[in-house]
Backbone and ligand atoms as CSV (ligand in chain L), in Angstrom:
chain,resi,resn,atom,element,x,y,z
A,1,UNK,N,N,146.643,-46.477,168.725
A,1,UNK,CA,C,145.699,-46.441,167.589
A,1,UNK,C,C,145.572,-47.832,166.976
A,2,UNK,N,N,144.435,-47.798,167.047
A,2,UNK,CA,C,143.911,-49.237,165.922
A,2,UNK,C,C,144.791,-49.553,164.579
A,3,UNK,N,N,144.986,-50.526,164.492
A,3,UNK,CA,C,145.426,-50.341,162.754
A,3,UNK,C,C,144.511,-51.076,162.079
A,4,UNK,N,N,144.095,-50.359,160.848
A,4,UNK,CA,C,142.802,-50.784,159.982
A,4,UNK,C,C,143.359,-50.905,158.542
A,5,UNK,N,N,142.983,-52.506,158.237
A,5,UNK,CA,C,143.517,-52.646,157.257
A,5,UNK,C,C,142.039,-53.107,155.650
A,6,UNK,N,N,143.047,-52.575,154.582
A,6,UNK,CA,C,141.704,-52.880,153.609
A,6,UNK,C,C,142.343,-53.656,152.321
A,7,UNK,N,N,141.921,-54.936,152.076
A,7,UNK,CA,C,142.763,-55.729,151.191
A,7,UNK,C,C,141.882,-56.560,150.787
A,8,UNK,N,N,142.686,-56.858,149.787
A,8,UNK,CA,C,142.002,-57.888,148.262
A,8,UNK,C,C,141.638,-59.189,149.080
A,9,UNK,N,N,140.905,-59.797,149.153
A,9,UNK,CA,C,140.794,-60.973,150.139
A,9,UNK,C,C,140.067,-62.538,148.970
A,10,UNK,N,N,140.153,-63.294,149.089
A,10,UNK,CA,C,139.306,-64.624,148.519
A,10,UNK,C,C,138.447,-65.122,149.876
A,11,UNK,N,N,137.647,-65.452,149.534
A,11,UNK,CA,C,136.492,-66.115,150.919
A,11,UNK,C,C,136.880,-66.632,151.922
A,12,UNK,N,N,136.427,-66.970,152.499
A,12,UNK,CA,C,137.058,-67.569,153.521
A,12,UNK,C,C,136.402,-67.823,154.946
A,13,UNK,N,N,136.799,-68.514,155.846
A,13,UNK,CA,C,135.765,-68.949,156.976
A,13,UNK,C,C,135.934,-67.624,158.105
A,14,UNK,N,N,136.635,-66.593,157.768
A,14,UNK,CA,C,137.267,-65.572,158.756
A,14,UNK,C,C,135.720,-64.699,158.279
A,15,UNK,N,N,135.552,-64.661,156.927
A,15,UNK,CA,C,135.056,-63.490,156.318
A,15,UNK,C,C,133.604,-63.980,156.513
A,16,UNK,N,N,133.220,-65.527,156.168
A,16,UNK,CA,C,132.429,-65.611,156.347
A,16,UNK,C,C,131.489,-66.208,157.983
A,17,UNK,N,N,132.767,-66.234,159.066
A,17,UNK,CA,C,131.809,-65.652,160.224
A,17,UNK,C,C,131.363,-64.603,160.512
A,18,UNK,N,N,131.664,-63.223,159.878
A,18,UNK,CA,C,131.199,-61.758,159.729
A,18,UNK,C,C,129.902,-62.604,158.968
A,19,UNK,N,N,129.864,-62.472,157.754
A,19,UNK,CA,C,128.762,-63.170,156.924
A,19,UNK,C,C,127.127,-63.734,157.640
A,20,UNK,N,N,127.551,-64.846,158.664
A,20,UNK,CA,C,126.598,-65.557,159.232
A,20,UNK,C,C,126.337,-64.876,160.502
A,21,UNK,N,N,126.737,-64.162,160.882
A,21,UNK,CA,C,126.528,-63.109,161.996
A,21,UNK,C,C,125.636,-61.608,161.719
A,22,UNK,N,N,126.156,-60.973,160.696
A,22,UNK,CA,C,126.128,-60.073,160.417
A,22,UNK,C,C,124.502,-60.670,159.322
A,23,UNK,N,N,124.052,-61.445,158.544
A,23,UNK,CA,C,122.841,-61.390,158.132
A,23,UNK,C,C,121.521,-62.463,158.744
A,24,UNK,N,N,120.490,-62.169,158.716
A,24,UNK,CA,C,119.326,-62.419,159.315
A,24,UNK,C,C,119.181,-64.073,158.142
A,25,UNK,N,N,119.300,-63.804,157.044
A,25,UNK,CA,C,119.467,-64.643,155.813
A,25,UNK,C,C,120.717,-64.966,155.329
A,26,UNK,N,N,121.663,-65.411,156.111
A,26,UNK,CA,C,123.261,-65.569,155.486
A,26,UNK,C,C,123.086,-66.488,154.241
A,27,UNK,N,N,124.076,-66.145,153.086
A,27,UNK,CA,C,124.363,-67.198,152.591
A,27,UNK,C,C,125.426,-68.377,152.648
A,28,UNK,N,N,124.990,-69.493,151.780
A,28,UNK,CA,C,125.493,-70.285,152.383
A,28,UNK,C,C,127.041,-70.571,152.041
A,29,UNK,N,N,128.220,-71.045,153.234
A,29,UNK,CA,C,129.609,-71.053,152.897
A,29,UNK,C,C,129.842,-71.467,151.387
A,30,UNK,N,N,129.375,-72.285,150.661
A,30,UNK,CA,C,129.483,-72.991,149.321
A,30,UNK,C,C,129.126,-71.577,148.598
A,31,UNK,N,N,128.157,-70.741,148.438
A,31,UNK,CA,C,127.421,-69.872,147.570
A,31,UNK,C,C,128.986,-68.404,147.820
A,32,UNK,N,N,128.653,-68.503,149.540
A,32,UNK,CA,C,129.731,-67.532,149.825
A,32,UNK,C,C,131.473,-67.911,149.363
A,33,UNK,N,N,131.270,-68.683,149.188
A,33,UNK,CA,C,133.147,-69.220,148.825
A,33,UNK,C,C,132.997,-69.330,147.429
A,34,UNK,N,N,131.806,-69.272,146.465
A,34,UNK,CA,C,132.159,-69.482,145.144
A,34,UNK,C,C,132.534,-67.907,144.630
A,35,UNK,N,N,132.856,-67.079,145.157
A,35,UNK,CA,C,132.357,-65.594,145.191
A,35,UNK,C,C,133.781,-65.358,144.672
A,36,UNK,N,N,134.647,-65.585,144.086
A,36,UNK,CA,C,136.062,-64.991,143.650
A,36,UNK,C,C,136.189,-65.590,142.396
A,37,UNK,N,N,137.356,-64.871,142.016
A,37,UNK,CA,C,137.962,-64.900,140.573
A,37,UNK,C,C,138.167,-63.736,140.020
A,38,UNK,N,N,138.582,-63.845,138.968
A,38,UNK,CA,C,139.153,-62.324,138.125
A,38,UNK,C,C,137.603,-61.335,137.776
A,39,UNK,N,N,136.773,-62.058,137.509
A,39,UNK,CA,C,135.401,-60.852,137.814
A,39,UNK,C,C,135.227,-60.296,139.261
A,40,UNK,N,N,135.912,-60.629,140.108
A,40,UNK,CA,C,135.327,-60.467,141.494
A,40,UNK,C,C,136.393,-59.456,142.117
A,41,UNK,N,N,135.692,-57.708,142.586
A,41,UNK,CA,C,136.569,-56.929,143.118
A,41,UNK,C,C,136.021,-56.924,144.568
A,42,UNK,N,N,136.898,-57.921,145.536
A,42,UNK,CA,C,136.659,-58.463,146.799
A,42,UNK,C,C,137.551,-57.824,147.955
A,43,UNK,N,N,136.648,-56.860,149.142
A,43,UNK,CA,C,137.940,-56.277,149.759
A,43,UNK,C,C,137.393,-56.450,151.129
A,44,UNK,N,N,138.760,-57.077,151.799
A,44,UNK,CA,C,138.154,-57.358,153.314
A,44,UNK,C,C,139.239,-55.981,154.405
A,45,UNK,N,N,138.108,-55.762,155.535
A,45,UNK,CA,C,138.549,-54.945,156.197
A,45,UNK,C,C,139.099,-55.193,157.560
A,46,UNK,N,N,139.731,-55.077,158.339
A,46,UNK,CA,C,140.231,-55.659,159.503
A,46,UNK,C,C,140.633,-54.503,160.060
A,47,UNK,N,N,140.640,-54.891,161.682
A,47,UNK,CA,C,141.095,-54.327,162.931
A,47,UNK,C,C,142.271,-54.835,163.717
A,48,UNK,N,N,143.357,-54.249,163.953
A,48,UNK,CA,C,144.669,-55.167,164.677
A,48,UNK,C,C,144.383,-56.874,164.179
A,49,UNK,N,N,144.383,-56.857,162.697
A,49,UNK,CA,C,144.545,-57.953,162.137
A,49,UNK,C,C,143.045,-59.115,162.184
A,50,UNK,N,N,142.176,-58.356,162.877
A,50,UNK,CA,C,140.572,-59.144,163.170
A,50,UNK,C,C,140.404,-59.099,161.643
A,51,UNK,N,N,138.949,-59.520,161.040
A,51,UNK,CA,C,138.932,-59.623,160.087
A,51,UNK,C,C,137.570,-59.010,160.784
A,52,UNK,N,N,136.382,-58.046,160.103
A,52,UNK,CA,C,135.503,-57.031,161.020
A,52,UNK,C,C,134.484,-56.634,160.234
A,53,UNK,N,N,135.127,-57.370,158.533
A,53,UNK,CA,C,133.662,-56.960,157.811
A,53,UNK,C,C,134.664,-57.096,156.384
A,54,UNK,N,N,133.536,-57.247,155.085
A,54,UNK,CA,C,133.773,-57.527,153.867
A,54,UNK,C,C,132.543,-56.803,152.966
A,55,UNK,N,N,133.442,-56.379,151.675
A,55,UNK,CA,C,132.426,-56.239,150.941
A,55,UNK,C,C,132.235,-56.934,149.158
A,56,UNK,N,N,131.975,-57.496,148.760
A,56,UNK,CA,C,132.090,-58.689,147.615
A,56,UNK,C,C,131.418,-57.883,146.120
A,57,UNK,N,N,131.599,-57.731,145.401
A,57,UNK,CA,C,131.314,-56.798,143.636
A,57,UNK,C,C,131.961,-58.053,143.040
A,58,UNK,N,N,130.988,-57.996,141.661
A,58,UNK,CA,C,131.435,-58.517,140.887
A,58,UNK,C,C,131.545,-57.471,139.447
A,59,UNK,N,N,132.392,-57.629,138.258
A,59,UNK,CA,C,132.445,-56.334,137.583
A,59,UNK,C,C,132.295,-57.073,136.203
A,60,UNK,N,N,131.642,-56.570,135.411
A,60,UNK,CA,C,131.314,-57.018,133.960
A,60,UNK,C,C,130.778,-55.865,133.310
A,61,UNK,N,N,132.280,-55.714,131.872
A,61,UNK,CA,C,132.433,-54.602,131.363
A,61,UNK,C,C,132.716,-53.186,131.975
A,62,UNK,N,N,131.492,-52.438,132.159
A,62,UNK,CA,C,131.414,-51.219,133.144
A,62,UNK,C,C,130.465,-50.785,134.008
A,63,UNK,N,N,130.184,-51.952,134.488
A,63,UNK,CA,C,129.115,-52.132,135.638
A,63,UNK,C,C,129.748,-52.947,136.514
A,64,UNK,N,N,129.899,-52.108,137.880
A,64,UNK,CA,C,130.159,-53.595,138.862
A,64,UNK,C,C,128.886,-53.330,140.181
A,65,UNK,N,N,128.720,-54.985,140.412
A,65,UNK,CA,C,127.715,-55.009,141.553
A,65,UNK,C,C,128.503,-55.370,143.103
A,66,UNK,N,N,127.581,-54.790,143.539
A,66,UNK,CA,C,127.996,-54.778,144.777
A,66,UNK,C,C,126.909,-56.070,145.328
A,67,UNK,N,N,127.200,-57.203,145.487
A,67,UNK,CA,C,126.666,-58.281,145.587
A,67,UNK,C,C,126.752,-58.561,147.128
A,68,UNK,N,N,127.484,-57.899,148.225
A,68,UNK,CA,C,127.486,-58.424,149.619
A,68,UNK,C,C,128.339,-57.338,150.162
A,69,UNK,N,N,127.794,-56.849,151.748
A,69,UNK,CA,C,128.587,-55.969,152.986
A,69,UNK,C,C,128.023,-56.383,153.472
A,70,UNK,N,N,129.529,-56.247,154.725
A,70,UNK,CA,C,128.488,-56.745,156.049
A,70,UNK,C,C,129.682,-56.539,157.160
A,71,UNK,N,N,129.532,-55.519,157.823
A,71,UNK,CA,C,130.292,-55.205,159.085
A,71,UNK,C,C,130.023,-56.417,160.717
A,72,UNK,N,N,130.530,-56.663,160.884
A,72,UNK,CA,C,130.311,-57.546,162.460
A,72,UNK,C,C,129.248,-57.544,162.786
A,73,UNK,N,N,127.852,-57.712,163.648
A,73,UNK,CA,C,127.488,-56.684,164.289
A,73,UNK,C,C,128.585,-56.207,165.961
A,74,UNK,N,N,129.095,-56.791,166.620
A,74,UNK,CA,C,129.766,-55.959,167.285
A,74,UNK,C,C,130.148,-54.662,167.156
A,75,UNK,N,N,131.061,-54.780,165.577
A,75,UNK,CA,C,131.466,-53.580,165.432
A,75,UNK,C,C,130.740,-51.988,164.400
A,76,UNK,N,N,129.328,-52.693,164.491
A,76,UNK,CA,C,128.350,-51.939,163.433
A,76,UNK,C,C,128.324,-50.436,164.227
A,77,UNK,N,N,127.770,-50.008,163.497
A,77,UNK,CA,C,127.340,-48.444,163.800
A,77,UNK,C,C,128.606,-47.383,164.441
A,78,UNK,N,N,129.988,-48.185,163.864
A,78,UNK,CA,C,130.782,-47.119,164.188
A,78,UNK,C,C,131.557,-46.557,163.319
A,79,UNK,N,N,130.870,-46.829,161.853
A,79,UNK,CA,C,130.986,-46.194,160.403
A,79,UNK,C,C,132.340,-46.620,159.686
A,80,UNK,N,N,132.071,-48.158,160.120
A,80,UNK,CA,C,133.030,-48.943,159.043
A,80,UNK,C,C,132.699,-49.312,158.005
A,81,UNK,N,N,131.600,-49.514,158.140
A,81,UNK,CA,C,130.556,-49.686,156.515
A,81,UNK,C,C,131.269,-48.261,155.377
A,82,UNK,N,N,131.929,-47.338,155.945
A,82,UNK,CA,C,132.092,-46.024,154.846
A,82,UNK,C,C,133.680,-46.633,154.311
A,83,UNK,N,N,134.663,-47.348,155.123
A,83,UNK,CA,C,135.909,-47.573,154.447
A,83,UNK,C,C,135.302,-48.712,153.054
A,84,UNK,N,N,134.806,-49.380,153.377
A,84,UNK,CA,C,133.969,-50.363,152.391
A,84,UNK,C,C,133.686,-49.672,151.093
A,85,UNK,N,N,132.576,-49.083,151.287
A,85,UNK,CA,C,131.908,-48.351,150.058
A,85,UNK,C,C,132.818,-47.483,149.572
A,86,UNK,N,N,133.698,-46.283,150.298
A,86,UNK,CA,C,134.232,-45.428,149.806
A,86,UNK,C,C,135.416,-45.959,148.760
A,87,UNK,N,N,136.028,-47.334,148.994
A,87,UNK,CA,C,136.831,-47.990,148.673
A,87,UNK,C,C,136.427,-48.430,147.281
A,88,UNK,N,N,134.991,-49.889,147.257
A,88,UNK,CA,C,134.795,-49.986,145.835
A,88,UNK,C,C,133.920,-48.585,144.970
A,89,UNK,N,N,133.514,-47.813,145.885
A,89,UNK,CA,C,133.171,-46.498,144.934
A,89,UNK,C,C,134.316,-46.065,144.034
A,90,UNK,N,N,135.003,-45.733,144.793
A,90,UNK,CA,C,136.510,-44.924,144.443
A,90,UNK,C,C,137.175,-46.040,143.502
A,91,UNK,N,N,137.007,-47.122,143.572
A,91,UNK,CA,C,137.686,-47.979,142.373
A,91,UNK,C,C,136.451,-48.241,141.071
A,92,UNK,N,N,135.445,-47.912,141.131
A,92,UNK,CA,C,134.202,-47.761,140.033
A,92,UNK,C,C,134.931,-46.678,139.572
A,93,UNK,N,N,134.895,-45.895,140.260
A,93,UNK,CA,C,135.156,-44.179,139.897
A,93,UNK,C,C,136.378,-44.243,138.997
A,94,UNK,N,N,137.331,-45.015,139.492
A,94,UNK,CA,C,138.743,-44.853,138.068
A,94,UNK,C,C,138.760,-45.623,137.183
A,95,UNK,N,N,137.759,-46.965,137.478
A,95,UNK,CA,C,137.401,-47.524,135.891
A,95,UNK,C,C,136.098,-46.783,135.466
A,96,UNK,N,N,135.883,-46.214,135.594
A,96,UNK,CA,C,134.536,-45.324,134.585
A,96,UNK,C,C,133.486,-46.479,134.691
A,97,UNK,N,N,133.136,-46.943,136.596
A,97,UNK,CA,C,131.981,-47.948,136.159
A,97,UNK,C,C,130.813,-47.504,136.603
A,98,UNK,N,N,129.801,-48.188,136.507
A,98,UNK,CA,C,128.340,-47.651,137.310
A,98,UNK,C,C,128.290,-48.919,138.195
A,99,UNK,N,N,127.736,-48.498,139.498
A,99,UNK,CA,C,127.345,-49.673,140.365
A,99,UNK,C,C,125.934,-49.815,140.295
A,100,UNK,N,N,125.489,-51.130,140.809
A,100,UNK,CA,C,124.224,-51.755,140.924
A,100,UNK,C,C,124.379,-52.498,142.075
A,101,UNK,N,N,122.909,-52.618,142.869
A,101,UNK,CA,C,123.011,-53.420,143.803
A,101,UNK,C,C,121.518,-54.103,144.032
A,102,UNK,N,N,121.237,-54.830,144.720
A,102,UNK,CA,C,120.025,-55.193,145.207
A,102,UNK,C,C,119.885,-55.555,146.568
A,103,UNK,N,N,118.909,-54.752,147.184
A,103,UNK,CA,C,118.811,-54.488,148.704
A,103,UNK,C,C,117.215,-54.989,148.858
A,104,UNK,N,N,117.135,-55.740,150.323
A,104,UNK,CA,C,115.672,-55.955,150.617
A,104,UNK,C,C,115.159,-54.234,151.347
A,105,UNK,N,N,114.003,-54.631,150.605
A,105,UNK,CA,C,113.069,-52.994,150.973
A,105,UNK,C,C,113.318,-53.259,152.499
A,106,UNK,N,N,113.444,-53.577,153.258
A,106,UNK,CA,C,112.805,-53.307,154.516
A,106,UNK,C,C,114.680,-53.016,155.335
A,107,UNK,N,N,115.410,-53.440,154.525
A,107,UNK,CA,C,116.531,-52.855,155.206
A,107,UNK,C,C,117.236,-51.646,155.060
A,108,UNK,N,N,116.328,-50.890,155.946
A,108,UNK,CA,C,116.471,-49.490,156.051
A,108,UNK,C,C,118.030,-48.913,156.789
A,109,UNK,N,N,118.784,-49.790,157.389
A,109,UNK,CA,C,120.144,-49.587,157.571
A,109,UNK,C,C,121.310,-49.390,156.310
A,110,UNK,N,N,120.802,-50.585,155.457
A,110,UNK,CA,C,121.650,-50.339,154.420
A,110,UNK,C,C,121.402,-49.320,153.141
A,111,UNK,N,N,119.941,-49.317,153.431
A,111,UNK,CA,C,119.118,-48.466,152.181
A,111,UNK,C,C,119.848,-47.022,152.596
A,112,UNK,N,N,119.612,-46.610,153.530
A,112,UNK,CA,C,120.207,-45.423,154.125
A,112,UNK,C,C,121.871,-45.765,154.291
A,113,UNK,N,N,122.437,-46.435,154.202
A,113,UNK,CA,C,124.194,-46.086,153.448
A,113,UNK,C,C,124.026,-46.056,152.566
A,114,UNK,N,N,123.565,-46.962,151.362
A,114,UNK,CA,C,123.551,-46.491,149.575
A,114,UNK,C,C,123.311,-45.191,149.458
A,115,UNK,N,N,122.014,-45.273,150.342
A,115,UNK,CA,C,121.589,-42.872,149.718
A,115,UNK,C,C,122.311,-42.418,150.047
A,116,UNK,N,N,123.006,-42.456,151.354
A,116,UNK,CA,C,124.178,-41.187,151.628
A,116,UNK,C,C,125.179,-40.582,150.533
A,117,UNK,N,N,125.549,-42.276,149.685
A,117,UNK,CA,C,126.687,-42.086,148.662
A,117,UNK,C,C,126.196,-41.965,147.358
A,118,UNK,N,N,124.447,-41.382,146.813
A,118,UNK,CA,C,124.107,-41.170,145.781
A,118,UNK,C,C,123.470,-42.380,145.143
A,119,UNK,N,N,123.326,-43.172,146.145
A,119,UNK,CA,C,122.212,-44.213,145.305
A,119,UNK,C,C,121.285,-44.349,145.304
A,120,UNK,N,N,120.403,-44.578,143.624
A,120,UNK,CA,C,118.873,-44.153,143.604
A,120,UNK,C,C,118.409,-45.068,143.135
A,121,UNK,N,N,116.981,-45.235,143.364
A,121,UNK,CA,C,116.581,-46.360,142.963
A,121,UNK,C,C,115.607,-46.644,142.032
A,122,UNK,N,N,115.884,-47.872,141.064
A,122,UNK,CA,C,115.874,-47.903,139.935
A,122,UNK,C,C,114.762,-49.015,139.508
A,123,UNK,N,N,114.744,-49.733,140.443
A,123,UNK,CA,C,113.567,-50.591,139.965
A,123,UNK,C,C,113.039,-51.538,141.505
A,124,UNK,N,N,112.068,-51.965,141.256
A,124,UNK,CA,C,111.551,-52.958,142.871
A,124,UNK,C,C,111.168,-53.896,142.042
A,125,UNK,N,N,111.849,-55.291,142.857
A,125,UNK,CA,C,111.803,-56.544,141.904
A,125,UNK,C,C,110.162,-57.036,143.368
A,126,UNK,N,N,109.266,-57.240,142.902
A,126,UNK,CA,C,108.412,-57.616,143.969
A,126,UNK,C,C,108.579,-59.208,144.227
A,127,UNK,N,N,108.560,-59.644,145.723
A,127,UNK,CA,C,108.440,-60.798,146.036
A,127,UNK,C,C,109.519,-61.502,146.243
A,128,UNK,N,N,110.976,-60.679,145.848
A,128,UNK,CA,C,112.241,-61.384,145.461
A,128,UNK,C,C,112.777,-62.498,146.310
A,129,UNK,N,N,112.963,-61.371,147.342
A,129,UNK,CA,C,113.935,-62.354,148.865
A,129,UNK,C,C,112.667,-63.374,150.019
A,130,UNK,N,N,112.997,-64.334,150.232
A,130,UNK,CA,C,112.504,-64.957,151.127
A,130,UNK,C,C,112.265,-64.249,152.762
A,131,UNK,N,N,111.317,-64.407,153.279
A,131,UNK,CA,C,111.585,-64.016,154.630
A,131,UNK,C,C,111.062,-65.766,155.686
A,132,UNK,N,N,111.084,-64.871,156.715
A,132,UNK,CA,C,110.929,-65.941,157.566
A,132,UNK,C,C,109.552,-66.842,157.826
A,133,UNK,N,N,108.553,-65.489,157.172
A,133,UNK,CA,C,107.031,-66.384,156.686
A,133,UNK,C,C,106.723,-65.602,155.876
A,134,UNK,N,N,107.629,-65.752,154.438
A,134,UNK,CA,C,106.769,-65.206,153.378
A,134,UNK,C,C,107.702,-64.726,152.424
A,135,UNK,N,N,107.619,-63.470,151.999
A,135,UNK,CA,C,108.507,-62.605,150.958
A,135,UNK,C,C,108.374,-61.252,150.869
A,136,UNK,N,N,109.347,-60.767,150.142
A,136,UNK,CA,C,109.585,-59.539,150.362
A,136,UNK,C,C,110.405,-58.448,148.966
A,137,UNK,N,N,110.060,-57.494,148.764
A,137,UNK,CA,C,110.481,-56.603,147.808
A,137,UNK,C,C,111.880,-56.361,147.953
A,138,UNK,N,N,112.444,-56.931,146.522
A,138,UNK,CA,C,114.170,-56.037,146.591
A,138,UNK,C,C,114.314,-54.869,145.936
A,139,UNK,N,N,114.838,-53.967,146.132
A,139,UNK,CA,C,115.015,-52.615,144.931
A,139,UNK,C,C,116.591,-52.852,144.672
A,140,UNK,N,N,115.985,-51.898,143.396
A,140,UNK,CA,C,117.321,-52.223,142.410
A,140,UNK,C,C,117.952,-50.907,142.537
A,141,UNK,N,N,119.277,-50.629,143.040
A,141,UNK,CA,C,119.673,-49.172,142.807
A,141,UNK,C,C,121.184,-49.174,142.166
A,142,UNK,N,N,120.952,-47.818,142.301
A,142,UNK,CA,C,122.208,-47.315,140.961
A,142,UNK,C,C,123.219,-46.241,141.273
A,143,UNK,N,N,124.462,-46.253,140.854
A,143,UNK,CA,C,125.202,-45.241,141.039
A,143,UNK,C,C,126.049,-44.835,140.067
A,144,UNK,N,N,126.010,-43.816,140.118
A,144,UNK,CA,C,127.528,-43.189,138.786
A,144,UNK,C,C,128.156,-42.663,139.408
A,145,UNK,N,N,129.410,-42.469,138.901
A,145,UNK,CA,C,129.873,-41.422,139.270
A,145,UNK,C,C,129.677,-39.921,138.488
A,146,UNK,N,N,129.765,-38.493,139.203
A,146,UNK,CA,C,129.719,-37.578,137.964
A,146,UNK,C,C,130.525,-37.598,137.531
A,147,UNK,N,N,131.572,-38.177,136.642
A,147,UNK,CA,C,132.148,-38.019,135.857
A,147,UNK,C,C,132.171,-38.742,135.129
A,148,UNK,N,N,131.426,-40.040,135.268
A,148,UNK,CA,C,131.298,-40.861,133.912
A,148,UNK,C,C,130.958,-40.608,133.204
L,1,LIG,C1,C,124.654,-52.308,156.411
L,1,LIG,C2,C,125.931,-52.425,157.275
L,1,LIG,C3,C,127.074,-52.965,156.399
L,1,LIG,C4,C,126.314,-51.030,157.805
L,1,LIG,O1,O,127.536,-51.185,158.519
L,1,LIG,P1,P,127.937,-50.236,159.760
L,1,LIG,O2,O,129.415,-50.235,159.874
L,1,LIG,O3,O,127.174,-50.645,160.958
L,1,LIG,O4,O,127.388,-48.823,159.286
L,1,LIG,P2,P,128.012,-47.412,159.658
L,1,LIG,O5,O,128.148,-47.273,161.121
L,1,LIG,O6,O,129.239,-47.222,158.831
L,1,LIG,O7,O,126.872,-46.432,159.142
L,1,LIG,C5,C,126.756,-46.192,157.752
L,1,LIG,C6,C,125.380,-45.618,157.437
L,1,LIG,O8,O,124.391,-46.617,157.616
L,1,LIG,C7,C,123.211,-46.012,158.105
L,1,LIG,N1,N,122.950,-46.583,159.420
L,1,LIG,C8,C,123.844,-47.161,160.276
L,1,LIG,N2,N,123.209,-47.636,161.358
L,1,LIG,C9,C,121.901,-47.346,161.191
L,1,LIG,C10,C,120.725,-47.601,161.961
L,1,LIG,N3,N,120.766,-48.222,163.147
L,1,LIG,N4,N,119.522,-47.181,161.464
L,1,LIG,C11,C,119.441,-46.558,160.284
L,1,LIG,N5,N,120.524,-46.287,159.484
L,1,LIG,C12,C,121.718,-46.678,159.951
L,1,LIG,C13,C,123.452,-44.530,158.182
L,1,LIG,O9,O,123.037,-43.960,156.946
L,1,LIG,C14,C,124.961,-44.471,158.313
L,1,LIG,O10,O,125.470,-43.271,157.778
L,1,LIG,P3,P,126.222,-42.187,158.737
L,1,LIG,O11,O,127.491,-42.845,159.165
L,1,LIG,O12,O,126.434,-41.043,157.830
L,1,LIG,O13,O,125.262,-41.965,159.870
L,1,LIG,C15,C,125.695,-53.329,158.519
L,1,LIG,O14,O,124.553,-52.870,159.192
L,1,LIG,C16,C,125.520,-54.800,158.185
L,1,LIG,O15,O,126.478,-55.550,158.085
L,1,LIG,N6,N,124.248,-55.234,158.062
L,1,LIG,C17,C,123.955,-56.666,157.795
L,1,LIG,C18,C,124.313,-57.056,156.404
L,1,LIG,C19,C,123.543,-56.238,155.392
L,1,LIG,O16,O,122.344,-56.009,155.533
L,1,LIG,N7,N,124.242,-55.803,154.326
L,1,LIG,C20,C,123.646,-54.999,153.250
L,1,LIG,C21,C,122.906,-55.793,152.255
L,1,LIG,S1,S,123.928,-56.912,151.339
C-alpha cells in the first residue's frame, strides 16, 4: 500500500513543480512562495514521500479562501483532489469558517469538485483572468458549513 501523506507545508520548488505542471496559467515561483505565514492554512499531499499536489487558503477572521489546488496531472483523476478539500473543509468546519474561492468559468473540472462539496455560486467577476488571446469570467463561490 501506498503511503499518503497530508501536512502543513511552506512553498517550495517540490510543490511548486505540481504548480507549473498542473496549471495552463501557473503562477509565478515569487507570487507562489510569497503564499505562507500565520494567515496561511497550507497543506501538501504526498505519495511514498512524492510530493503529488497542494492546496494553499488563506484565513481572515471567519472566512478562509481557498486561493490554489492542484493535483499532478499524472496523478489527476484518481480522486486526490478529495483528501485536499475534505481536509481544509473539515478544518473550516471546526473553526466555524465559510470558504470562498475564485475559479475561471471555463474550468469545468474544478467547478465540478467545488459542487460536489456544496459550493454555490455567488458572484461572476467578468473579464477577470487572462487567457491566451483575451479574457475570461471568474465566479465567486461559497461554502458553509451546516452548522455554522
Ligand atoms: C482540479 C484538480 C485539483 C482536480 O484534481 P483530481 O485529483 O484530478 O480530481 P479527482 O480525481 O479527485 O476528482 C474530483 C472531482 O473533480 C471532477 N472531475 C475530475 N476530473 C474531471 C474531468 N475530467 N471532467 C470533469 N470533472 C472532473 C469531478 O467532479 C470529480 O468528482 P468525483 O471524484 O466525485 O467524480 C486538478 O484537475 C488540477 O490540479 N487542475 C489544475 C489546477 C486547477 O485548475 N486548480 C483549480 C483552480 S485553482
Amino acid at each position: 500500500m501506498p503511503e499518503i501523506t497530508l501536512r502543513n507545508f511552506t512553498p517550495d520548488k517540490a510543490c511548486y513543480e505540481v504548480e507549473r505542471r498542473a496549471h495552463e496559467h501557473p503562477w509565478s515561483f515569487s507570487v507562489f512562495s510569497q503564499s505562507q505565514g500565520p494567515a496561511y492554512y497550507n497543506r501538501r499531499l504526498t505519495i511514498d514521500g512524492e510530493t503529488i499536489g497542494y492546496i494553499i487558503c488563506q484565513q481572515v477572521l471567519d472566512e478562509l479562501t481557498i486561493f490554489n489546488v492542484a493535483v499532478d496531472p499524472k496523478h489527476q483523476g484518481h480522486g486526490f483532489s478529495h483528501y485536499l478539500m475534505k481536509d481544509a473543509l473539515n478544518y473550516a468546519h471546526q473553526n466555524k469558517m465559510s470558504v470562498f474561492l475564485e475559479v475561471r468559468a471555463s474550468n469545468t473540472t474544478a467547478i465540478n469538485l467545488y459542487r460536489t462539496y456544496g459550493f454555490s455560486e455567488l458572484a461572476k467577476r467578468s473579464d477577470y483572468y487572462k487567457t491566451h488571446n483575451g479574457y475570461e469570467d471568474a465566479l465567486v463561490m461559497k461554502w458553509q458549513s451546516e452548522q455554522n
